[in-house]
mmCIF file of the N, C-alpha and C atoms, coordinates in Angstrom:
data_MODEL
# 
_entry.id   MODEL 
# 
loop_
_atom_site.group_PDB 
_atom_site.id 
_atom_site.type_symbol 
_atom_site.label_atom_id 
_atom_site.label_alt_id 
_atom_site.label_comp_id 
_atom_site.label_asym_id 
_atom_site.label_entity_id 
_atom_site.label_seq_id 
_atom_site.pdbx_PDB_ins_code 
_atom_site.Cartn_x 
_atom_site.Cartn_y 
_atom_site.Cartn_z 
_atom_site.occupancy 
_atom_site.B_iso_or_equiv 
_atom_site.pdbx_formal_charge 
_atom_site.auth_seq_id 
_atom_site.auth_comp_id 
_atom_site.auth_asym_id 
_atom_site.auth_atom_id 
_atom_site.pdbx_PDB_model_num 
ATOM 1   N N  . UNK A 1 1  ? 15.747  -4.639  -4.721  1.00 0.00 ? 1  UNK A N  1 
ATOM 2   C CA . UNK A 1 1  ? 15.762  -5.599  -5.809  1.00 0.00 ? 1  UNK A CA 1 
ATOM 3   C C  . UNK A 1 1  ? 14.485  -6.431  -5.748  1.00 0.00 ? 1  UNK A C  1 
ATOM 4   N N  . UNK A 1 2  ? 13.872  -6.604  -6.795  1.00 0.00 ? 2  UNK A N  1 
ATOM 5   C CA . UNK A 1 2  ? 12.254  -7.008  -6.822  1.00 0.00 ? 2  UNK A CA 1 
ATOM 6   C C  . UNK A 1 2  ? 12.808  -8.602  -7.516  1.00 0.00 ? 2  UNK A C  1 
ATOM 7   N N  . UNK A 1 3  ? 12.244  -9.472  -6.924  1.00 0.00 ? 3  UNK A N  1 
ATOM 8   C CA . UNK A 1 3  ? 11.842  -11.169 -7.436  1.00 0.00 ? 3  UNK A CA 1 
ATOM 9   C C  . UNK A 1 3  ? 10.653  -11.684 -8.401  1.00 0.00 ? 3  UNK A C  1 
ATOM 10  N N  . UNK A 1 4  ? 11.539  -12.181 -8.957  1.00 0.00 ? 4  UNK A N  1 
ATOM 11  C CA . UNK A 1 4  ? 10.514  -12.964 -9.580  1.00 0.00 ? 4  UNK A CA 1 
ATOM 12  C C  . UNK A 1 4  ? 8.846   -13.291 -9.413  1.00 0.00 ? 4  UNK A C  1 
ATOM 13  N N  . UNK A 1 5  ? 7.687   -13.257 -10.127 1.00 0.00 ? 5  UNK A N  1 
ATOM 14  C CA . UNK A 1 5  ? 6.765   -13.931 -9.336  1.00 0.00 ? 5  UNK A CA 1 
ATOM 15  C C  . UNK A 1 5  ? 6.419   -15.204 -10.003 1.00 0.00 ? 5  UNK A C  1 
ATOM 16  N N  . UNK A 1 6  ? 6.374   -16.210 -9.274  1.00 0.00 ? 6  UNK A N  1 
ATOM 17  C CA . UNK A 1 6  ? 6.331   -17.909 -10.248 1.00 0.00 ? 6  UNK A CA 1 
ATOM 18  C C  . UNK A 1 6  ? 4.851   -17.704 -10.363 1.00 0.00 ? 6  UNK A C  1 
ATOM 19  N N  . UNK A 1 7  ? 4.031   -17.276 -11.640 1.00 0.00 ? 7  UNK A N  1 
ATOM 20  C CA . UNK A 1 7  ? 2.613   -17.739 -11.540 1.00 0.00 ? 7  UNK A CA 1 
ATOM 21  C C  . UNK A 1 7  ? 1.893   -18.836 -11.393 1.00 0.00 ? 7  UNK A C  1 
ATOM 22  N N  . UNK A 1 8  ? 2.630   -19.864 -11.622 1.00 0.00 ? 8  UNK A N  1 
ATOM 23  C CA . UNK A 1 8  ? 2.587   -21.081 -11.811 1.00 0.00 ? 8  UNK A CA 1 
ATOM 24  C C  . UNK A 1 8  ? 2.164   -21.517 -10.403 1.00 0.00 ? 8  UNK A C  1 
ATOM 25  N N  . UNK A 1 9  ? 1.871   -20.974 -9.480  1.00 0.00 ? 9  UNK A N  1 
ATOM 26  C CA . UNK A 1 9  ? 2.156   -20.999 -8.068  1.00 0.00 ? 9  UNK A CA 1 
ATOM 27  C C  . UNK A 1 9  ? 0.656   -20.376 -7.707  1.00 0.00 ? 9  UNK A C  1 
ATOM 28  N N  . UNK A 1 10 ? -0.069  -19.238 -8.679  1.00 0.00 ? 10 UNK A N  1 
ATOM 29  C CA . UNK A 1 10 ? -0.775  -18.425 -8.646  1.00 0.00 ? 10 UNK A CA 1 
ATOM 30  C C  . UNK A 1 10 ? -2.241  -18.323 -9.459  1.00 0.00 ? 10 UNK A C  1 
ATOM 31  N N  . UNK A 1 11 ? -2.937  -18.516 -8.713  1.00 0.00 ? 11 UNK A N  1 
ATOM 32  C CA . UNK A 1 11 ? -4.334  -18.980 -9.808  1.00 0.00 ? 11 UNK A CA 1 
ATOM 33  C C  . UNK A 1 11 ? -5.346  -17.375 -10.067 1.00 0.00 ? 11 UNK A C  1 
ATOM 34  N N  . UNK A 1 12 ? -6.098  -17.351 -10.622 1.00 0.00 ? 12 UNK A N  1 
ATOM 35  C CA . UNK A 1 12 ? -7.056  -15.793 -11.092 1.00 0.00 ? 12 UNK A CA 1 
ATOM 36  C C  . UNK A 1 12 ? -8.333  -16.411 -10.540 1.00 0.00 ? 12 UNK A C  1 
ATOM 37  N N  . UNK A 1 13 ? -9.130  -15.454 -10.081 1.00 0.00 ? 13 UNK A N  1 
ATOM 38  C CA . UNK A 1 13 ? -10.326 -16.278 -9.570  1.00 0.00 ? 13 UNK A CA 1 
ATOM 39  C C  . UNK A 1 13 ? -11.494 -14.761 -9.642  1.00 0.00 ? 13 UNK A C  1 
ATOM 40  N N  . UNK A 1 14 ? -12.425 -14.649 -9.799  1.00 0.00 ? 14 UNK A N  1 
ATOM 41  C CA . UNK A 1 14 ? -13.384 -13.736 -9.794  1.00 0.00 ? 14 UNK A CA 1 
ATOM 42  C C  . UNK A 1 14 ? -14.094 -14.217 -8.520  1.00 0.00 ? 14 UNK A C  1 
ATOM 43  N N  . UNK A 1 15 ? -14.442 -12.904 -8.045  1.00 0.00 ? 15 UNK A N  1 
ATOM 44  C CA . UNK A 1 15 ? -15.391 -13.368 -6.553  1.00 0.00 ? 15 UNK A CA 1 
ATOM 45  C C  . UNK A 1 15 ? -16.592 -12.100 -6.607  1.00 0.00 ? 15 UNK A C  1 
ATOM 46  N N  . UNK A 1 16 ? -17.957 -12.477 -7.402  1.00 0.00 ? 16 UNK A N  1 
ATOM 47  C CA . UNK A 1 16 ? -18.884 -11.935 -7.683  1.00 0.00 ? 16 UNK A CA 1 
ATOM 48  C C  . UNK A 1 16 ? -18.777 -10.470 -6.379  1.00 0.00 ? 16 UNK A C  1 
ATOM 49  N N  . UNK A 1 17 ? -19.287 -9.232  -6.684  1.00 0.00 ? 17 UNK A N  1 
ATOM 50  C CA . UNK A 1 17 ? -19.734 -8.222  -5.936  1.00 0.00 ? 17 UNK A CA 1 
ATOM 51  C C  . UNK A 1 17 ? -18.264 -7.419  -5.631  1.00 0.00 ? 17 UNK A C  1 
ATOM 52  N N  . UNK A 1 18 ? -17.240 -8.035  -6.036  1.00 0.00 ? 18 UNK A N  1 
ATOM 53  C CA . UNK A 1 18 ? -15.744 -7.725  -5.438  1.00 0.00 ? 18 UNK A CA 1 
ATOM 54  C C  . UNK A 1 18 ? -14.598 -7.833  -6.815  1.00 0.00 ? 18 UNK A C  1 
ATOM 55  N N  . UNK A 1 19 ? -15.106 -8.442  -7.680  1.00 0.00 ? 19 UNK A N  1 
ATOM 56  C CA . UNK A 1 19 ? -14.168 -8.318  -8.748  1.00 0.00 ? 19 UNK A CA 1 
ATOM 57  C C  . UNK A 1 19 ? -13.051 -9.439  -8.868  1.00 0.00 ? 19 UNK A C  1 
ATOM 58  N N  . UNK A 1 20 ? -12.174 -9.263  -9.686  1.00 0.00 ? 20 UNK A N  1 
ATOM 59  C CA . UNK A 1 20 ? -10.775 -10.311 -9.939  1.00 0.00 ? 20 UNK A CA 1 
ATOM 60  C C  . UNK A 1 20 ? -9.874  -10.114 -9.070  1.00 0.00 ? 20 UNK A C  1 
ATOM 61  N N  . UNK A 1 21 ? -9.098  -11.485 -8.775  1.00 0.00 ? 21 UNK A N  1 
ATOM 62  C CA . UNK A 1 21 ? -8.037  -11.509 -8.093  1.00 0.00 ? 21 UNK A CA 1 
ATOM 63  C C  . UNK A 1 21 ? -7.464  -12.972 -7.942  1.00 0.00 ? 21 UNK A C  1 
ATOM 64  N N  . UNK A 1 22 ? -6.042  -12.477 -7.509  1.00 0.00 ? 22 UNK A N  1 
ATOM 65  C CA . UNK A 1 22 ? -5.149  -13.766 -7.256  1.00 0.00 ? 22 UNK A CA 1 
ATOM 66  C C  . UNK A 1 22 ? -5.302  -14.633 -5.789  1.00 0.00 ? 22 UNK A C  1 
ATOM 67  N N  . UNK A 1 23 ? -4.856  -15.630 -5.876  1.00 0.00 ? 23 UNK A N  1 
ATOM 68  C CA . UNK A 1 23 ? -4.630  -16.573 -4.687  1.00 0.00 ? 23 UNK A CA 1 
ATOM 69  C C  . UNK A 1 23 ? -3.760  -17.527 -5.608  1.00 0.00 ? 23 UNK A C  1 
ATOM 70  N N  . UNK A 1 24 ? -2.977  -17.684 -3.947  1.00 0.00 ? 24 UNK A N  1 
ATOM 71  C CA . UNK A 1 24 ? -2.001  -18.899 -4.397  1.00 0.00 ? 24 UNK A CA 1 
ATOM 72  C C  . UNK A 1 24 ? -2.498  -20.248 -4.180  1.00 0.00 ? 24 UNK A C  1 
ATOM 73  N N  . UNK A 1 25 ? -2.095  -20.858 -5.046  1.00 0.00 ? 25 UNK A N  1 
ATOM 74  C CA . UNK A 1 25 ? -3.046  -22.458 -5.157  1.00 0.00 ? 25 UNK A CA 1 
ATOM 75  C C  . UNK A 1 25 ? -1.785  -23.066 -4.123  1.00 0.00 ? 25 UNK A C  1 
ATOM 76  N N  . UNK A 1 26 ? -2.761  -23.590 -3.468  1.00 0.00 ? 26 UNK A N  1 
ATOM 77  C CA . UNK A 1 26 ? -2.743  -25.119 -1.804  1.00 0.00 ? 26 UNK A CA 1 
ATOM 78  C C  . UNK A 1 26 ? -1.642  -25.376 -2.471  1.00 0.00 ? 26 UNK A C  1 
ATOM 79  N N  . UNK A 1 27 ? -0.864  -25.990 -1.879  1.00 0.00 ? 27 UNK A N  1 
ATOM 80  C CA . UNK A 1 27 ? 0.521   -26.759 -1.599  1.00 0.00 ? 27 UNK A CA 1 
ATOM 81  C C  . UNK A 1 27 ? 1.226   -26.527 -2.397  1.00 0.00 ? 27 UNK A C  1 
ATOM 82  N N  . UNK A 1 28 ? 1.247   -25.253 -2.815  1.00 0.00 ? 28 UNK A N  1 
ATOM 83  C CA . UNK A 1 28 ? 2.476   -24.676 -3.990  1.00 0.00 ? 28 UNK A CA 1 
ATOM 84  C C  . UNK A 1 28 ? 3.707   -23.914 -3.071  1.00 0.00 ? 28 UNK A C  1 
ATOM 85  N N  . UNK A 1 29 ? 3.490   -23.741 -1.973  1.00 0.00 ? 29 UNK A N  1 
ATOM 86  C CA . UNK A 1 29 ? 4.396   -22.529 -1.598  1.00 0.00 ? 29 UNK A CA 1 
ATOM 87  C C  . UNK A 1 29 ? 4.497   -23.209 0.204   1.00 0.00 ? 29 UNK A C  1 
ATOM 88  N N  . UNK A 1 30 ? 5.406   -22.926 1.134   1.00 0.00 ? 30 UNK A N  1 
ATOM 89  C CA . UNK A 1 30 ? 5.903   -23.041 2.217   1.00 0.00 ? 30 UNK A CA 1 
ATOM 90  C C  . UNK A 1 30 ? 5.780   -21.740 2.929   1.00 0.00 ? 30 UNK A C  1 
ATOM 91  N N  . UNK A 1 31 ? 5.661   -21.899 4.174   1.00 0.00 ? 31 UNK A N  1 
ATOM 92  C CA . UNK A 1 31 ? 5.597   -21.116 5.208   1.00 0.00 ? 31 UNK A CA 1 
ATOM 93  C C  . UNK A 1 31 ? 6.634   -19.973 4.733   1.00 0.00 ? 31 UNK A C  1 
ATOM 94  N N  . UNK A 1 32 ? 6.903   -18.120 4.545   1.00 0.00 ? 32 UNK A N  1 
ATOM 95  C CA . UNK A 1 32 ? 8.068   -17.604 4.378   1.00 0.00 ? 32 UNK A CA 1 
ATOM 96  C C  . UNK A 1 32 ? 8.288   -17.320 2.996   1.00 0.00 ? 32 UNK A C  1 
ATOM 97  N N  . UNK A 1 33 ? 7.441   -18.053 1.801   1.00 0.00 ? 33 UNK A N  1 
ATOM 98  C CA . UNK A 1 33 ? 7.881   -17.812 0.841   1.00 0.00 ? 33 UNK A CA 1 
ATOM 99  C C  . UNK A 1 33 ? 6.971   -16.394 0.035   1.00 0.00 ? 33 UNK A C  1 
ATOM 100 N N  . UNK A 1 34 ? 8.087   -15.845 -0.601  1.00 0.00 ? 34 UNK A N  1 
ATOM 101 C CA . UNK A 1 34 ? 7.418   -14.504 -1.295  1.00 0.00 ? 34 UNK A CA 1 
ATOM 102 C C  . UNK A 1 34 ? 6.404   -15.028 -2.508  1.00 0.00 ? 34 UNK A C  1 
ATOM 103 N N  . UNK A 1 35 ? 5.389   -14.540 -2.596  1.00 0.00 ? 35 UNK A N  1 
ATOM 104 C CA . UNK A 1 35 ? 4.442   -14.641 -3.487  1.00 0.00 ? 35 UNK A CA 1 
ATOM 105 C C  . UNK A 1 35 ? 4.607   -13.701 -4.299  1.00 0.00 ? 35 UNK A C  1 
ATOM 106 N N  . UNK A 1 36 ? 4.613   -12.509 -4.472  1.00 0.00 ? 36 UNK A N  1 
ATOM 107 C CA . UNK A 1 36 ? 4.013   -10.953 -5.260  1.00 0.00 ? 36 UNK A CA 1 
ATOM 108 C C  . UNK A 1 36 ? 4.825   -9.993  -4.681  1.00 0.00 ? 36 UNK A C  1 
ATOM 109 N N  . UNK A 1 37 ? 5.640   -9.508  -5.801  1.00 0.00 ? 37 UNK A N  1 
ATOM 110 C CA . UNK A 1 37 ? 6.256   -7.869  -5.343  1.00 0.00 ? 37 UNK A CA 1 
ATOM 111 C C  . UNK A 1 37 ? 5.210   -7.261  -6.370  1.00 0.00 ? 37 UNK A C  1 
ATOM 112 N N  . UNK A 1 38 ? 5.052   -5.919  -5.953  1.00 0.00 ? 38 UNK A N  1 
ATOM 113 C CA . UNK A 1 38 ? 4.323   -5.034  -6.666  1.00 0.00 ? 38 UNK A CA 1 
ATOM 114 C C  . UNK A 1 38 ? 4.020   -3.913  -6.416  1.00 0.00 ? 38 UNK A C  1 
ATOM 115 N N  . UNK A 1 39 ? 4.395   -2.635  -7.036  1.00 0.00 ? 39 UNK A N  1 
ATOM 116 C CA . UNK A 1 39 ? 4.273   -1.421  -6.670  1.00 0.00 ? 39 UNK A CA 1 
ATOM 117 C C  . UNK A 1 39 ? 2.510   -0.824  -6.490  1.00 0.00 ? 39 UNK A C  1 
ATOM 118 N N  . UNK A 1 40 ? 2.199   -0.523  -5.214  1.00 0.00 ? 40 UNK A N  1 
ATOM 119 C CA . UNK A 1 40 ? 0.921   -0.091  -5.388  1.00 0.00 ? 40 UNK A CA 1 
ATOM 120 C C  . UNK A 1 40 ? 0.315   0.884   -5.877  1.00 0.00 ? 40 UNK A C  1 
ATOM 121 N N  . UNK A 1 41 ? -0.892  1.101   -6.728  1.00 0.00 ? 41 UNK A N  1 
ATOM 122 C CA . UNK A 1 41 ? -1.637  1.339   -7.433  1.00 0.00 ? 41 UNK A CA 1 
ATOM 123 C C  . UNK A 1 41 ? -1.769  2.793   -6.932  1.00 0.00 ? 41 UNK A C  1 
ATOM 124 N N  . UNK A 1 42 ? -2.144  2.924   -5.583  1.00 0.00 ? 42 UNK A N  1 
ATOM 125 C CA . UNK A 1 42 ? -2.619  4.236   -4.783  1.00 0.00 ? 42 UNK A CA 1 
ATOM 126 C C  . UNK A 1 42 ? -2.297  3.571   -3.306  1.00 0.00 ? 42 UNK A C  1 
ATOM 127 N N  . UNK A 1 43 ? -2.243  4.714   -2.501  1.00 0.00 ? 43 UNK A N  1 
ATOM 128 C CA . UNK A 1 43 ? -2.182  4.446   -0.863  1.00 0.00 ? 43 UNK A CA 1 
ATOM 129 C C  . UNK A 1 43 ? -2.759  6.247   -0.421  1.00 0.00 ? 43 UNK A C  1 
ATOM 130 N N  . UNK A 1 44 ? -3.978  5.584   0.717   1.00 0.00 ? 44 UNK A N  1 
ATOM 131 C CA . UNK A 1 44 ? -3.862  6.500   1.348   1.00 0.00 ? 44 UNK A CA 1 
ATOM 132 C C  . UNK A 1 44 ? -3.792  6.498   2.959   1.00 0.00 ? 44 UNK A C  1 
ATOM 133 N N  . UNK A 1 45 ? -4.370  7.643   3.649   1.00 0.00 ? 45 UNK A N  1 
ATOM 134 C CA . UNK A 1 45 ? -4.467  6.835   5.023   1.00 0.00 ? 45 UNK A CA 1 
ATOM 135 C C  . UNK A 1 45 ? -5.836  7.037   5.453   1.00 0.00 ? 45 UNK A C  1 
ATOM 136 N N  . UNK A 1 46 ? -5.986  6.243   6.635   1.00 0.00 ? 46 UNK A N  1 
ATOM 137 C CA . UNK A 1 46 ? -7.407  6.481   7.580   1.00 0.00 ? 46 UNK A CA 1 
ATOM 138 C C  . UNK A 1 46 ? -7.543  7.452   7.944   1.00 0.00 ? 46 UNK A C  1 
ATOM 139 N N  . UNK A 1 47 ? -9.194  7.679   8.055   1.00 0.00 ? 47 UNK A N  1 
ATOM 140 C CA . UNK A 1 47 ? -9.628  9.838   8.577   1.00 0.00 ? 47 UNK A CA 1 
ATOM 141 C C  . UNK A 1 47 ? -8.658  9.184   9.471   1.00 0.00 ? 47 UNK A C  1 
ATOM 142 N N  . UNK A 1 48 ? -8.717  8.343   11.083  1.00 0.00 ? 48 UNK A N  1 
ATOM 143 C CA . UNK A 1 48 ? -8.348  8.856   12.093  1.00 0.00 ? 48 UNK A CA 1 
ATOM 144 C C  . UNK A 1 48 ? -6.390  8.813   12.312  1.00 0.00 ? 48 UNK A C  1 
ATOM 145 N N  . UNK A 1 49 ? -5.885  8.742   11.003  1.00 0.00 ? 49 UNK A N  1 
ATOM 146 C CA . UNK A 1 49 ? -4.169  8.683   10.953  1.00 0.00 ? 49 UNK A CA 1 
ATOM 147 C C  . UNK A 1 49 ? -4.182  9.965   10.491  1.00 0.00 ? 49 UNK A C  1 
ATOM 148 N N  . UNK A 1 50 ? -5.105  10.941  10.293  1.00 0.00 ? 50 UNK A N  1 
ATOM 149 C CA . UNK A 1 50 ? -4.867  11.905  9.644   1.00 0.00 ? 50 UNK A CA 1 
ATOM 150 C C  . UNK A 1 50 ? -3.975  13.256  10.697  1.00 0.00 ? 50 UNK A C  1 
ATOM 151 N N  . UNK A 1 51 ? -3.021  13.878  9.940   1.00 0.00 ? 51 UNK A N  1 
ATOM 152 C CA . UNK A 1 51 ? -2.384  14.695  11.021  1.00 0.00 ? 51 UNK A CA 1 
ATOM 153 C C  . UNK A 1 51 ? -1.370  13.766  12.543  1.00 0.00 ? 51 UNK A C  1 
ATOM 154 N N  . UNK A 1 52 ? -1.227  13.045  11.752  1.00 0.00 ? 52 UNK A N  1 
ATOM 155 C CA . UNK A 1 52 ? -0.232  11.779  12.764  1.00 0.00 ? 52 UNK A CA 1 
ATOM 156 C C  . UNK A 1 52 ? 0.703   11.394  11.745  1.00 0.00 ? 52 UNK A C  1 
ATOM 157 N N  . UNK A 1 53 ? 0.458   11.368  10.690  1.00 0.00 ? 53 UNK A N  1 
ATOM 158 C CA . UNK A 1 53 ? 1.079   10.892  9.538   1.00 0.00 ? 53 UNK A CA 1 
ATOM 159 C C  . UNK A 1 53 ? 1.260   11.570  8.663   1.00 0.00 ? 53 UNK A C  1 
ATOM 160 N N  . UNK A 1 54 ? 2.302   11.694  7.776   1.00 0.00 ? 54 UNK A N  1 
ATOM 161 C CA . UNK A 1 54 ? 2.876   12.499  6.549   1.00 0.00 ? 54 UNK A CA 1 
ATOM 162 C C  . UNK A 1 54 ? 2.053   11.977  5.557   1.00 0.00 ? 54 UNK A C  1 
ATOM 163 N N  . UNK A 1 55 ? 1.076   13.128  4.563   1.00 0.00 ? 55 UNK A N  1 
ATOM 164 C CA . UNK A 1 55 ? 0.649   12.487  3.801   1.00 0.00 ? 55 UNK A CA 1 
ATOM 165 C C  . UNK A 1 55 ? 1.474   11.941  2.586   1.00 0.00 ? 55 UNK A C  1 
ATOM 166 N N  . UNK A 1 56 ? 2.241   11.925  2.433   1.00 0.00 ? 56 UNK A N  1 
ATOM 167 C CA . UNK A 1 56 ? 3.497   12.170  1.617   1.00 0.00 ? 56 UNK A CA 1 
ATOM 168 C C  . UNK A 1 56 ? 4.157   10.325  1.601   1.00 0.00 ? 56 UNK A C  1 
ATOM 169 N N  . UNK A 1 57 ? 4.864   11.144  2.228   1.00 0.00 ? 57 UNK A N  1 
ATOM 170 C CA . UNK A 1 57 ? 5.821   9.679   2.853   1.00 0.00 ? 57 UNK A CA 1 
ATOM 171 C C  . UNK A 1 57 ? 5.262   8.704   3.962   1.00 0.00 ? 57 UNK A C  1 
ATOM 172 N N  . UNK A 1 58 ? 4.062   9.118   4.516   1.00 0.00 ? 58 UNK A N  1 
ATOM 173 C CA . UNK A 1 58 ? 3.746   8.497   5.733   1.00 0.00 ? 58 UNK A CA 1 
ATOM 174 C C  . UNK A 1 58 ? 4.741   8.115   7.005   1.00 0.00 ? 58 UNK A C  1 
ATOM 175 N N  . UNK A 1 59 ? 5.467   8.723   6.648   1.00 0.00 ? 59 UNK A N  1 
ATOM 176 C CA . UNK A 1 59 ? 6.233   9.023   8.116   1.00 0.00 ? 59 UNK A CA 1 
ATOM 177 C C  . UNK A 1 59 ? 5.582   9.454   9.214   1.00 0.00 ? 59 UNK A C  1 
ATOM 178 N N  . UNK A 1 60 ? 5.673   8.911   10.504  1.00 0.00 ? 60 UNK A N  1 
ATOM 179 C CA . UNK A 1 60 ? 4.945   9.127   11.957  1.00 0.00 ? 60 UNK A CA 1 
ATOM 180 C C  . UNK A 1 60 ? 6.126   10.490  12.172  1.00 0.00 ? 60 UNK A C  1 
ATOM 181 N N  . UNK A 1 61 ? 5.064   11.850  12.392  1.00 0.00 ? 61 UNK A N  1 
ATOM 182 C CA . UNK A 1 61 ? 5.793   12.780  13.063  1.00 0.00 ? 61 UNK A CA 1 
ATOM 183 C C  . UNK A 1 61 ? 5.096   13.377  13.756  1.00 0.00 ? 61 UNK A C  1 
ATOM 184 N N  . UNK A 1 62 ? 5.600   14.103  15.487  1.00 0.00 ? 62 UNK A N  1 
ATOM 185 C CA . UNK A 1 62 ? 5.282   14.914  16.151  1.00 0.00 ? 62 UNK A CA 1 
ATOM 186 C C  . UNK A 1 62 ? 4.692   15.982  15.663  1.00 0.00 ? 62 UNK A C  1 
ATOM 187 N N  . UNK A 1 63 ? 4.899   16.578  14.972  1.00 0.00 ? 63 UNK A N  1 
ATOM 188 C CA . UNK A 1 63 ? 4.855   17.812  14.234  1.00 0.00 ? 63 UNK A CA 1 
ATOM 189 C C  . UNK A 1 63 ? 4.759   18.116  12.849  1.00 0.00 ? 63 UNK A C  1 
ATOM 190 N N  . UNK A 1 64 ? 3.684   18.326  12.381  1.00 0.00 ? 64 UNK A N  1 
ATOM 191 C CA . UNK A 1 64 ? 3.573   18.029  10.433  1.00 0.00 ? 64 UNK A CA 1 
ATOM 192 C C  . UNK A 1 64 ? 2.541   19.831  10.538  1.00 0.00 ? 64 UNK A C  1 
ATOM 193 N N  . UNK A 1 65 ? 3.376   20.115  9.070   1.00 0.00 ? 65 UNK A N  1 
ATOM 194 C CA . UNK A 1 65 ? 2.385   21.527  8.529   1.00 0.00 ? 65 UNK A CA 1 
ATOM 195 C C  . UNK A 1 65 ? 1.522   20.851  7.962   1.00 0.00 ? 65 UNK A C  1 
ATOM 196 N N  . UNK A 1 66 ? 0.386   21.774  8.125   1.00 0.00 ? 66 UNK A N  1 
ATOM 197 C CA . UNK A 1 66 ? -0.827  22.369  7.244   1.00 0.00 ? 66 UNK A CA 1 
ATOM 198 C C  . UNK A 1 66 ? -0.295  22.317  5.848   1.00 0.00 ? 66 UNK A C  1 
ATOM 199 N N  . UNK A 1 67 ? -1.420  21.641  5.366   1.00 0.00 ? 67 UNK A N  1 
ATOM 200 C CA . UNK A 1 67 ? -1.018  22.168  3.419   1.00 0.00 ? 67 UNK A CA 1 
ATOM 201 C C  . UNK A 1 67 ? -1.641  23.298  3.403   1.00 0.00 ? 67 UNK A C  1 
ATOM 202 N N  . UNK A 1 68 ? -0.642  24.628  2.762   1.00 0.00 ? 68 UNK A N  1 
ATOM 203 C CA . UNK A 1 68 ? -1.021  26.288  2.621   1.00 0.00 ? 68 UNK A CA 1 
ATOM 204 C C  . UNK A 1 68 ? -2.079  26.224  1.618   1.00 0.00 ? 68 UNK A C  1 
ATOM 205 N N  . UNK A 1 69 ? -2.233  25.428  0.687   1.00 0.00 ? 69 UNK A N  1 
ATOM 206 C CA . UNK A 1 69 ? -3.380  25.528  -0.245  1.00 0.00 ? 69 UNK A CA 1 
ATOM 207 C C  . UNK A 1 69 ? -4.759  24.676  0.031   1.00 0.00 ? 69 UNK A C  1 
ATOM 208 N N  . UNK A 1 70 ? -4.442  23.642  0.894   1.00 0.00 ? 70 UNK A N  1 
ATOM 209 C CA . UNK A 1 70 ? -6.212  22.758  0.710   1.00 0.00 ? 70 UNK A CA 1 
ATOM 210 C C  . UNK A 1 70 ? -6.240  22.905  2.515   1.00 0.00 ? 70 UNK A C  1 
ATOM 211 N N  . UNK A 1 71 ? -5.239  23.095  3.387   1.00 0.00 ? 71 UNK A N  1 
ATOM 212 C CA . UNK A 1 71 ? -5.410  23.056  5.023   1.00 0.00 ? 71 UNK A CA 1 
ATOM 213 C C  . UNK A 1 71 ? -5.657  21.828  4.946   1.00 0.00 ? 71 UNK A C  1 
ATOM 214 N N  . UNK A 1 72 ? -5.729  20.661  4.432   1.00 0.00 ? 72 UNK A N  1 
ATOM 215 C CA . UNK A 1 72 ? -6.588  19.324  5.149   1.00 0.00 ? 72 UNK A CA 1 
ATOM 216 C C  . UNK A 1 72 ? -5.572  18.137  5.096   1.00 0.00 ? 72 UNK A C  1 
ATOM 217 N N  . UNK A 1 73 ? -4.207  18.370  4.507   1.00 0.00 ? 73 UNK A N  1 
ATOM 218 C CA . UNK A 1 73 ? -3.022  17.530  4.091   1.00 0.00 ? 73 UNK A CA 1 
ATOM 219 C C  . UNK A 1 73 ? -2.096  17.970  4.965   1.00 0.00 ? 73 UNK A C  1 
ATOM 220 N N  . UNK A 1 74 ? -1.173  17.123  5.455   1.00 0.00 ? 74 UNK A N  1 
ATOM 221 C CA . UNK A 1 74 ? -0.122  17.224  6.558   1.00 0.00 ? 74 UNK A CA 1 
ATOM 222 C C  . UNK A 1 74 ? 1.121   16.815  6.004   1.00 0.00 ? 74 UNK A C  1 
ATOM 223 N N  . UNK A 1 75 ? 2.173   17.947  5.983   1.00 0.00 ? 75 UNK A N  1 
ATOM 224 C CA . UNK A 1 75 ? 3.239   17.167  5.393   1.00 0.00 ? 75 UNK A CA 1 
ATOM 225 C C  . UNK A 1 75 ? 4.620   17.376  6.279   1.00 0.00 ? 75 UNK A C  1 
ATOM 226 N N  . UNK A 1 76 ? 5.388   16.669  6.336   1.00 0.00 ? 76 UNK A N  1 
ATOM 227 C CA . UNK A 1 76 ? 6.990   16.549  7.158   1.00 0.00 ? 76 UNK A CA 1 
ATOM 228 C C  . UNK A 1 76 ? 7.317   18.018  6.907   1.00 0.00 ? 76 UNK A C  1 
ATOM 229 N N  . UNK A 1 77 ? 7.084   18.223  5.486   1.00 0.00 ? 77 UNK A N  1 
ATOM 230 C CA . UNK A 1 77 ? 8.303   19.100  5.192   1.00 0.00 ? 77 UNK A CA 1 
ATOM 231 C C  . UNK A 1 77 ? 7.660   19.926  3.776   1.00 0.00 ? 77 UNK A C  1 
ATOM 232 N N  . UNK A 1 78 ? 8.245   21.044  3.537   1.00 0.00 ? 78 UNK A N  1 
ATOM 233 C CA . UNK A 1 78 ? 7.899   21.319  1.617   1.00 0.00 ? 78 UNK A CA 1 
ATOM 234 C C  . UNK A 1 78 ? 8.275   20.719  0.597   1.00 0.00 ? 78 UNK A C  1 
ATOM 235 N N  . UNK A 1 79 ? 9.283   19.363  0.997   1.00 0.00 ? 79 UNK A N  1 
ATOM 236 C CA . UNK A 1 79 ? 9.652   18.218  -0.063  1.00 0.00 ? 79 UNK A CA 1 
ATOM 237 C C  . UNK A 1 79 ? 9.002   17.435  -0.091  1.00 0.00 ? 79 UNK A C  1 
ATOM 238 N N  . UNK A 1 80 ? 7.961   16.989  0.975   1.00 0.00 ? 80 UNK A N  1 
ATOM 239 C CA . UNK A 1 80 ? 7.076   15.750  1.142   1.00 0.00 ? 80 UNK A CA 1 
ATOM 240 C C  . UNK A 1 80 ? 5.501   16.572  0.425   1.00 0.00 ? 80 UNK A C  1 
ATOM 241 N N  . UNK A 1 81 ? 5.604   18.202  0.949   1.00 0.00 ? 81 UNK A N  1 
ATOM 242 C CA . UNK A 1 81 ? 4.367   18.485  0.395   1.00 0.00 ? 81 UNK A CA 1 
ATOM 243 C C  . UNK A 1 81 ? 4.537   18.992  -1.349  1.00 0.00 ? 81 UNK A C  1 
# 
């Protein structure tokens, strides 16, 4: 179940060389409190998580296949790949 986000709480700010983005404005919010639910955009992983991790689900497994078509993707399973 995803919350609310109070913007009101939340200012827009441009930071030259890096583009737009949020911050929460000083003394709006307490230690614990949720700022931002939000489904991300993309995820991937680091070269060196590669073959440690499901590219998929990112599940930590002992043991992950080869992707049969590119070899360079690691997956749990043929549902994750």
């Amino acid at each position: 179940e995803e919350e609310e986000v109070v913007l009101s709480t939340v200012e827009r700010f441009s930071s030259p060389g890096k583009g737009r983005g949020l911050r929460a404005a000083r003394g709006s919010f307490s230690r614990g409190d949720l700022l931002l639910v939000a489904q991300p955009f993309s995820a991937t992983l680091a070269d060196d998580e590669r073959g440690r991790f499901c590219d998929h689900c990112f599940a930590r497994k002992d043991k992950l296949s080869h992707c049969g078509k590119c070899k360079q993707a690691y997956y749990c399973n043929a549902q994750c790949q």
